[in-house]
Rosetta silent file (secondary structure, phi, psi, omega in degrees, C-alpha in Angstrom):
SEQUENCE: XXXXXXXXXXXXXXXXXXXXXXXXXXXXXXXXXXXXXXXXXXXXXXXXXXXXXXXXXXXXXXXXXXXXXXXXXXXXXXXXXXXXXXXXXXXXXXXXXXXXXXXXXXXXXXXXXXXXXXXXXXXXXXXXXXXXXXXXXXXXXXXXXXXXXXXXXXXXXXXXXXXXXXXXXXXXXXXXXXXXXXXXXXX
SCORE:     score description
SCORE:     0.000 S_00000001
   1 L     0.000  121.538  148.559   98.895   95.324  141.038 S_00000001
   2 L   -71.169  159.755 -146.259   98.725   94.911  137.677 S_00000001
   3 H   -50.204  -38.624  178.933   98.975   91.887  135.363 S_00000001
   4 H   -53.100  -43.755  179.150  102.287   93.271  133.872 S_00000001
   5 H   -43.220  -59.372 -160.631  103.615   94.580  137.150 S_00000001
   6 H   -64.205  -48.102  162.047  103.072   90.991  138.528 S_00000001
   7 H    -2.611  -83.576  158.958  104.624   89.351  135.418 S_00000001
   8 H    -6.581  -86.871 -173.306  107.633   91.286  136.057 S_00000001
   9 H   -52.626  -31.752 -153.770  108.028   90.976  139.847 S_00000001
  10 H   -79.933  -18.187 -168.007  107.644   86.906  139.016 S_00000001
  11 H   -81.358  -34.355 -171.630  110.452   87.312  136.322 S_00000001
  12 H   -71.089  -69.140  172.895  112.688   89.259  138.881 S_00000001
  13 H   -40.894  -62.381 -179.681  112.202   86.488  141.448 S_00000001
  14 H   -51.574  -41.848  156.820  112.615   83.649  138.640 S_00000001
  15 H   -37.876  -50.967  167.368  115.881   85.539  138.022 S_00000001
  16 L  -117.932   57.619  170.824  116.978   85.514  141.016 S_00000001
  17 L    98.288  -35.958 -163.930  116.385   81.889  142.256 S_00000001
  18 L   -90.945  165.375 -160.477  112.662   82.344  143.532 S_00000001
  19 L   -97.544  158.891 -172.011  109.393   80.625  142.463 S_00000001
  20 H   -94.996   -1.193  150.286  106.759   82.680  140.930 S_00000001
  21 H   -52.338  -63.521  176.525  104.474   81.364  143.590 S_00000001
  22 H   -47.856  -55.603  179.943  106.305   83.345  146.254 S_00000001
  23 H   -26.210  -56.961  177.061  106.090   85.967  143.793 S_00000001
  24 H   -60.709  -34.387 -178.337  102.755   85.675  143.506 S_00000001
  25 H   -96.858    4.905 -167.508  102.347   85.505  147.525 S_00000001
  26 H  -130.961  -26.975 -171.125  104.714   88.631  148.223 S_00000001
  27 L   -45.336  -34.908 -177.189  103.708   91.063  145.486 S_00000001
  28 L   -51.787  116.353 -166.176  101.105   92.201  147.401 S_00000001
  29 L   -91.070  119.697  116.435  102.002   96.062  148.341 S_00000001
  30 L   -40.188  145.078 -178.399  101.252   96.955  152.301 S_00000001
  31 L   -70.721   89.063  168.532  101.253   99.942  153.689 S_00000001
  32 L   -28.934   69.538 -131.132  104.313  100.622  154.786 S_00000001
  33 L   -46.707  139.779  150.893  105.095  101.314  159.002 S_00000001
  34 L  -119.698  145.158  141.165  106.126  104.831  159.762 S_00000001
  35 L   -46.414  141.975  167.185  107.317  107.059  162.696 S_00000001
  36 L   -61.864  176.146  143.860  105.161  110.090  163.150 S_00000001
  37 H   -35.377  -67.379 -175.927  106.747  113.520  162.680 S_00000001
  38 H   -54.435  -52.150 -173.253  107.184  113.936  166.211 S_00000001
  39 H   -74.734  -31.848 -160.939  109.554  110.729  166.882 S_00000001
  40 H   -64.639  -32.157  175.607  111.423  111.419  163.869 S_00000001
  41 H   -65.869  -21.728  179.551  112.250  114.951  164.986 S_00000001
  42 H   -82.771  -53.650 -179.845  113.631  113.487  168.448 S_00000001
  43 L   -49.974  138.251 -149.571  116.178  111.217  167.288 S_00000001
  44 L   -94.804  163.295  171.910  119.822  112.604  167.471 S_00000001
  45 L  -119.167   23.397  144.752  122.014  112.535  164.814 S_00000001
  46 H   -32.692  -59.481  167.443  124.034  109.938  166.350 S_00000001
  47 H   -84.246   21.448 -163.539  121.368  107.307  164.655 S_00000001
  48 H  -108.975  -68.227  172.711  120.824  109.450  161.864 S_00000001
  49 H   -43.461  -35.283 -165.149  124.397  109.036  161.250 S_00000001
  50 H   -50.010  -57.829 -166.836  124.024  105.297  162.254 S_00000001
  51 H   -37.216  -72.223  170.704  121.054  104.706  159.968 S_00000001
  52 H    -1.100  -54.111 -163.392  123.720  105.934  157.061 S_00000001
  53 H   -83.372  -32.991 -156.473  126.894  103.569  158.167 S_00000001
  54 H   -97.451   -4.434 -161.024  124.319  100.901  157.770 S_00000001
  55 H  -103.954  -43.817 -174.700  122.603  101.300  154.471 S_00000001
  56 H   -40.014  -40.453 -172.903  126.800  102.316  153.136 S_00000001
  57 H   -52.918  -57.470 -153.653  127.748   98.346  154.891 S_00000001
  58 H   -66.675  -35.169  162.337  125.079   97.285  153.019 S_00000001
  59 H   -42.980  -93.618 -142.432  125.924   98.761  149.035 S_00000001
  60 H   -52.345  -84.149 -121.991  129.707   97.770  149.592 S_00000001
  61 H   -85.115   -4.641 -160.988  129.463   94.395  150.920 S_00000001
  62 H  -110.831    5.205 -168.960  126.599   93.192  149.208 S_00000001
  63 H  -137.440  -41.649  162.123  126.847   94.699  145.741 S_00000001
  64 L   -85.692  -19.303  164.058  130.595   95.843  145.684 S_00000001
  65 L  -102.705   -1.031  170.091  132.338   92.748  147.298 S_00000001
  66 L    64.199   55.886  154.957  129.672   90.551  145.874 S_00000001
  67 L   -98.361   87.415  168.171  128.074   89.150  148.485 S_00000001
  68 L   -73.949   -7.405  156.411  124.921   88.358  147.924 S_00000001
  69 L   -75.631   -4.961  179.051  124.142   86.071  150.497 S_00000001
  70 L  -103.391  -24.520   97.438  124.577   88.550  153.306 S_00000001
  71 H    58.129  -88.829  166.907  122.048   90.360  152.069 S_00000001
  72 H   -14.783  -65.719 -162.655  119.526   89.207  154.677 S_00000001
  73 H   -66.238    5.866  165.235  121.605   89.993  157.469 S_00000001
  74 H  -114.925    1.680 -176.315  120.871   93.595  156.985 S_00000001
  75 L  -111.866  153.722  173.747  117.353   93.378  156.291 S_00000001
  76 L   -77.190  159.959 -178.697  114.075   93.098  158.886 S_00000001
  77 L   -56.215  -28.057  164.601  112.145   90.014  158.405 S_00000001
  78 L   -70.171   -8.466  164.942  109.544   92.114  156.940 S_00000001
  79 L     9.026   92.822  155.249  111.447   93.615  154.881 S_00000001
  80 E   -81.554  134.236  158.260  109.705   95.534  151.671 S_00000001
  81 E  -132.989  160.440 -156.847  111.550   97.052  148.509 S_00000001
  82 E  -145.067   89.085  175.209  109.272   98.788  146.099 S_00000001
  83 E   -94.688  100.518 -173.771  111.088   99.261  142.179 S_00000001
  84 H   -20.971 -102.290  166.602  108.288  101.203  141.339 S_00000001
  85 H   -36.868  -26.265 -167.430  106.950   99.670  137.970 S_00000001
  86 H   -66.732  -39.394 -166.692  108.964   96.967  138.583 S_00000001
  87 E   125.781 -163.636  170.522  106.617   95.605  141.546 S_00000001
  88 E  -163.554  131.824  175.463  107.299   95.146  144.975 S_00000001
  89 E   -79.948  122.617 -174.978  108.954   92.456  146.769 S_00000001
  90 E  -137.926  126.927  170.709  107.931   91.301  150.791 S_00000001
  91 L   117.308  173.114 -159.960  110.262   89.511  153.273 S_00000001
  92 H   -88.791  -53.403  174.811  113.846   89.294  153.915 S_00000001
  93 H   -21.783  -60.697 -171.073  114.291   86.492  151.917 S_00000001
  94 H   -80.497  -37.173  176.666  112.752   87.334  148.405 S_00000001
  95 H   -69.343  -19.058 -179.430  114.319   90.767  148.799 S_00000001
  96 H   -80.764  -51.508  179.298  118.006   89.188  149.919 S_00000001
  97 H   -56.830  -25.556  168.480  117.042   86.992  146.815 S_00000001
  98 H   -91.633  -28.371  160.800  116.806   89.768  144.565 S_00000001
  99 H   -71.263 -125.257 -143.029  120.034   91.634  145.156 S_00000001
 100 H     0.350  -59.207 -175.876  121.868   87.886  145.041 S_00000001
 101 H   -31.225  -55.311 -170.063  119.725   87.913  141.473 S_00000001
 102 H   -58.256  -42.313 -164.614  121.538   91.096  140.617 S_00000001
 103 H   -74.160  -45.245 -171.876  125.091   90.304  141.830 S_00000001
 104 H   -75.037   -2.220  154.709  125.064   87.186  140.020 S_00000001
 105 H  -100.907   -2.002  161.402  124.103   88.776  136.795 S_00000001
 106 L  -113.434   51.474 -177.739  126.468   91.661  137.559 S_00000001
 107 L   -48.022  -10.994 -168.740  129.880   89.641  138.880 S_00000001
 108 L  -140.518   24.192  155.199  131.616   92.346  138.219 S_00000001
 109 L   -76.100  158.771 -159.506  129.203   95.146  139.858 S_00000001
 110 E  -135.756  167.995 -156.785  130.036   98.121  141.529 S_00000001
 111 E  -147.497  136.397  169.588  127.509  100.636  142.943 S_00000001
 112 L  -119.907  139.832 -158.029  129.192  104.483  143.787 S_00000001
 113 L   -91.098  111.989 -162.302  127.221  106.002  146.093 S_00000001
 114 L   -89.743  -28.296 -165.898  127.109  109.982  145.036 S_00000001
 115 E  -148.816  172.604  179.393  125.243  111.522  147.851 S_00000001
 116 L  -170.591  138.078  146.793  124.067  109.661  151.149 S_00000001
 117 L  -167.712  131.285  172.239  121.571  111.765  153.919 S_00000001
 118 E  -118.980 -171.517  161.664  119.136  111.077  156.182 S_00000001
 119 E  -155.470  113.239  162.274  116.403  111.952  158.778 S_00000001
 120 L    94.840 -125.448  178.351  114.888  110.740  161.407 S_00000001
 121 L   -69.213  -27.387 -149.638  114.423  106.737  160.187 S_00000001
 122 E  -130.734  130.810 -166.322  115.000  107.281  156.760 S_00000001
 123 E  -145.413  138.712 -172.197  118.428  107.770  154.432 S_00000001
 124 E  -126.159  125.340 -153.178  118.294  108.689  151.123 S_00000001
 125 E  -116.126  159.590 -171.560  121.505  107.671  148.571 S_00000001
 126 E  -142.763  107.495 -128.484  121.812  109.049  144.764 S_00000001
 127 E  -137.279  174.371  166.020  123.978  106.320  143.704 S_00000001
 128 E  -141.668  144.760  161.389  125.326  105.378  140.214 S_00000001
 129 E  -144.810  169.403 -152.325  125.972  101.422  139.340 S_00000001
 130 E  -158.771  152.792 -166.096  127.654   99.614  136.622 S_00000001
 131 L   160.055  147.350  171.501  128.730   96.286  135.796 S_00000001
 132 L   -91.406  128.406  178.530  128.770   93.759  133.045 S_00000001
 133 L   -58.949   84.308  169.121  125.452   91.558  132.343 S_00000001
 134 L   -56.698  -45.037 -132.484  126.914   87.802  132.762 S_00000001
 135 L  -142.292  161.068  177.996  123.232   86.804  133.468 S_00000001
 136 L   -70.248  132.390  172.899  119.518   87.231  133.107 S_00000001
 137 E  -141.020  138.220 -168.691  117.810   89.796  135.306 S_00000001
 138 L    52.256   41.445 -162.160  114.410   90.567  134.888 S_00000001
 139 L    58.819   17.819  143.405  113.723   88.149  131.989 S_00000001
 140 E   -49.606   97.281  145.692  116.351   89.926  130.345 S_00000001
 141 L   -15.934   85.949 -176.653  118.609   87.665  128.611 S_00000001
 142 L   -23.523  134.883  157.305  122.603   87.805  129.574 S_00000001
 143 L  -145.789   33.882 -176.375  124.171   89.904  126.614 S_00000001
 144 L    31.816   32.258  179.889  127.348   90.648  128.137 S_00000001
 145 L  -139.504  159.889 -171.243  127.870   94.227  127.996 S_00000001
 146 L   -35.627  132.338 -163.868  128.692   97.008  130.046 S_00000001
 147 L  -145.183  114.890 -163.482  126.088   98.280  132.017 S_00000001
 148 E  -147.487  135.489  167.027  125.496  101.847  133.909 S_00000001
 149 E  -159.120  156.082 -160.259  122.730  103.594  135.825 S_00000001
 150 E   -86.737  169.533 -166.191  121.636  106.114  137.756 S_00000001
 151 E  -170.181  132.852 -178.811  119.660  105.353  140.981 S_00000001
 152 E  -137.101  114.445 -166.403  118.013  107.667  143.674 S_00000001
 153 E  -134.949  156.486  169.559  116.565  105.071  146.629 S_00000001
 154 E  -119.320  119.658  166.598  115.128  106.053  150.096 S_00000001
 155 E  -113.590  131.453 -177.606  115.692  103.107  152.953 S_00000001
 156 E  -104.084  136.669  162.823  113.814  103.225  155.916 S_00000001
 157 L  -112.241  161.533 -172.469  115.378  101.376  159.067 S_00000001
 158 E  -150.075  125.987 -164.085  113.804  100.171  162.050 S_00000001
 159 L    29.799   84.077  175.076  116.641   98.974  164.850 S_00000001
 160 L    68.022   -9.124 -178.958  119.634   98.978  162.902 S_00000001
 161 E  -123.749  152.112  173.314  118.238   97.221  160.023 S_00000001
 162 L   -97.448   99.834 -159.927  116.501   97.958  156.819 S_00000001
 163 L   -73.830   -8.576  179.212  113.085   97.620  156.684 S_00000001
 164 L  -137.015  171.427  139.487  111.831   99.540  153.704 S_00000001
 165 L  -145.429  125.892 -175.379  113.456  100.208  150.504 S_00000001
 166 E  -101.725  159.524  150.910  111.767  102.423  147.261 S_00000001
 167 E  -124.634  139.481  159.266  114.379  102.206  144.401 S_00000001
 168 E  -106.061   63.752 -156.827  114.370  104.812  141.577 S_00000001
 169 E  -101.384  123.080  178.541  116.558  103.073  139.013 S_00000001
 170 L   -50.614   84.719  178.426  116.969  104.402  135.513 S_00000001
 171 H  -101.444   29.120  165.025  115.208  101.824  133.706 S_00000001
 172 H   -73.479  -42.425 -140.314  115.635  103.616  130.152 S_00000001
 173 H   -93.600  -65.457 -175.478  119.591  103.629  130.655 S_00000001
 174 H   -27.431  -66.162 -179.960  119.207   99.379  131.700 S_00000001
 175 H   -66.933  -45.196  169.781  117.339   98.294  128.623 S_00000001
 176 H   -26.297  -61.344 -164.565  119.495  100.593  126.450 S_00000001
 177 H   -70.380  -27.902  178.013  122.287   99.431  127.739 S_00000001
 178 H   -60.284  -35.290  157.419  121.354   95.849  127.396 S_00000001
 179 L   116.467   21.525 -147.654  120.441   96.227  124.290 S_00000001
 180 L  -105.508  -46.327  167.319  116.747   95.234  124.907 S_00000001
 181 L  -122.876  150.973  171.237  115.056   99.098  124.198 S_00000001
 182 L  -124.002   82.073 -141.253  116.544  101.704  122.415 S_00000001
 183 L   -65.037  142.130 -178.562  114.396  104.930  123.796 S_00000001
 184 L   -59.175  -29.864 -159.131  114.005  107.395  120.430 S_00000001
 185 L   -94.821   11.073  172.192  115.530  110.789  122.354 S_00000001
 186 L   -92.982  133.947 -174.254  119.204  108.099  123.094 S_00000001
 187 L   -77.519    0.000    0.000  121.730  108.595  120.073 S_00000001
């Protein structure tokens, strides 16, 4: 990982409550566990649906009712999420710590989920969220305005819980909106 990357992830963590030691000890990207082909193709879409119900529990209660302390209870202990530039985060903990980061610099976020489908292990949401920036997130300074972005994430679960997460979050339209970059092709 590089030094910015790690910066970054330590800034996310310092943001949301965690020491840039852990930061420093979790950054580290692993190869994420998969199902073959083969199992994924077996499963019904009784858990397919399941997978779904559980990543939907997880948006609403933890990002629209603003619980950020429940957070955990939907994740495996091993838990990875991977914001692509952003870093990557490992354990239930630092990752439960970083949505808590978010809700408490977004008090008044709301996440709409546009699309939702999965297969086999894996459910993939196209999501839009929006809230106003109380608080610092990502070394980002609170500057109290309105805040909207698009987001296309993949979660992988492993028994009812979610064990992987990539996010694709539009991090042009955040720093626009924040007021932190202003990208040349935004009027």
């Amino acid at each position: 990982m590089k030094k910015l990357q790690r910066a970054v992830v330590a800034a996310a963590l310092a943001a949301a409550g965690l020491g840039a030691a852990g930061a420093a000890a979790n950054a580290a990207t692993a190869a994420p566990a998969h199902r073959t082909q083969a199992a994924a193709s077996r499963d019904d879409g009784a858990s397919v649906k399941a997978n779904e119900r559980v990543v939907e529990a997880f948006l609403q209660d933890v990002v629209n009712e603003h619980n950020g302390g429940d957070a955990a209870s939907f994740l495996t202990p091993d838990t990875q999420w991977s914001g692509g530039t952003v870093g990557t985060i490992t354990g239930s903990a630092n990752v439960a710590g970083l949505f808590a980061g978010v809700v408490a610099a977004f008090p008044d976020a709301h996440i709409t989920i546009n699309d939702i489908f999965g297969q086999g292990d894996q459910v993939v949401v196209r999501v839009v969220v929006s809230g106003t920036q109380e608080g610092a997130i990502l070394g980002i300074p609170a500057s109290g305005r309105h805040v909207q972005w698009d987001g296309v994430d993949v979660y992988r679960l492993s028994d009812g819980k979610i064990s992987n997460i990539w996010a694709g979050d539009d991090w042009t339209a955040i720093l626009n909106d924040t007021g932190t970059f202003k990208a040349p092709w935004i009027p």
